[in-house]
C-alpha positions as a Markdown table, in Angstrom:
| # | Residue | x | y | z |
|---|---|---|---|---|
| 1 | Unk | 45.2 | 59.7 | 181.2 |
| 2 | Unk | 43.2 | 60.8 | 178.0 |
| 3 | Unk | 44.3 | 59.8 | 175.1 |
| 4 | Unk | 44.7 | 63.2 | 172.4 |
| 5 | Unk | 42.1 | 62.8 | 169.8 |
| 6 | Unk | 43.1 | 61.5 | 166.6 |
| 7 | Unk | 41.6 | 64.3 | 164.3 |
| 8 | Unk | 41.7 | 67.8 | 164.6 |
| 9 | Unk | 40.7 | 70.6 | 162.3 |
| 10 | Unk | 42.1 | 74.2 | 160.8 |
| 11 | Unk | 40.3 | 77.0 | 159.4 |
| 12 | Unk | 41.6 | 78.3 | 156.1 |
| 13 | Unk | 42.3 | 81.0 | 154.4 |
| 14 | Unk | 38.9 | 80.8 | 152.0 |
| 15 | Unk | 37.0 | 80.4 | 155.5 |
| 16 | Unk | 36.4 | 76.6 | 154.8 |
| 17 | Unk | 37.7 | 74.0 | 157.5 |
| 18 | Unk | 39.9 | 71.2 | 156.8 |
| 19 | Unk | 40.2 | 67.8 | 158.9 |
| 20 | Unk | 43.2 | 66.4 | 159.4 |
| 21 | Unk | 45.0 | 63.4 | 161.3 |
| 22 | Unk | 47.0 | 64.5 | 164.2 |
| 23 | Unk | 49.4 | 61.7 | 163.9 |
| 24 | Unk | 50.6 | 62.1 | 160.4 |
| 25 | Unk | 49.9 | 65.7 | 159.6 |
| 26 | Unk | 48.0 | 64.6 | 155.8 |
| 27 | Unk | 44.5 | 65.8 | 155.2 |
| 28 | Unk | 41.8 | 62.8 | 157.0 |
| 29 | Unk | 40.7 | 60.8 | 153.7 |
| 30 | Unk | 38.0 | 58.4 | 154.3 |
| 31 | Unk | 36.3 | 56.0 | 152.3 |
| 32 | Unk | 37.9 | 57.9 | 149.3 |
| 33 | Unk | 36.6 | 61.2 | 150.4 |
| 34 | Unk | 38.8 | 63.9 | 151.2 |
| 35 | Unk | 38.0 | 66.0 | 154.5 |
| 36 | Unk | 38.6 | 69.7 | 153.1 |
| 37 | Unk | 36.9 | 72.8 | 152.1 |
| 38 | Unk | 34.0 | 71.9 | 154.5 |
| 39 | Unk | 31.9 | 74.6 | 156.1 |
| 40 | Unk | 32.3 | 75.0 | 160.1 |
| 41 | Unk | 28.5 | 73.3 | 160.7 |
| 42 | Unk | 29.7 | 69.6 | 159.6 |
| 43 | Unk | 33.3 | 69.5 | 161.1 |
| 44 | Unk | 32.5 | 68.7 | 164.8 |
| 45 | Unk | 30.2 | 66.1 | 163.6 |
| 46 | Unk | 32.3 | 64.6 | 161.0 |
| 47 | Unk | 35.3 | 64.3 | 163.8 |
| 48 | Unk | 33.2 | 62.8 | 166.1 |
| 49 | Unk | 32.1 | 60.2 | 163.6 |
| 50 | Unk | 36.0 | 59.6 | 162.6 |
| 51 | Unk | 36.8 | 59.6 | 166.4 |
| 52 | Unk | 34.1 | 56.7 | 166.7 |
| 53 | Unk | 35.0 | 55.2 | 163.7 |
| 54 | Unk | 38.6 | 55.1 | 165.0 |
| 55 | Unk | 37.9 | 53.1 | 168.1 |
| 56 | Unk | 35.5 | 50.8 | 166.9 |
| 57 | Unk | 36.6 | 47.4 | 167.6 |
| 58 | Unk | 38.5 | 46.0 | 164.4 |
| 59 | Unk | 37.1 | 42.3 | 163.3 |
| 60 | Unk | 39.7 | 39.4 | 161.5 |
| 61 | Unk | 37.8 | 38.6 | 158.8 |
């Protein structure tokens, strides 16, 4: 079974693209930075990199 990607993204109305997280329904913020009003060249790339991000082994520190 494959496992539904965490983050998906919508166009909007002003033709910019939004991320958001799939499991809470809230805009994707990372590392302060809020994923909205992006153009359509970066959001594939920026979803893979929160995908990886995502399942990157977590360390105890």
């Amino acid at each position: 079974m494959t496992e539904i990607p965490r983050f998906g993204a919508r166009k909007e109305i002003d033709e910019t693209w939004t991320i958001f997280d799939r499991r809470t329904g809230e805009i994707a913020v990372r590392s302060g930075l809020i994923m909205a009003r992006l153009t359509g060249n970066v959001v594939l790339g920026l979803i893979q990199i929160l995908e990886q991000i995502e399942d990157a082994p977590k360390l105890i520190h």
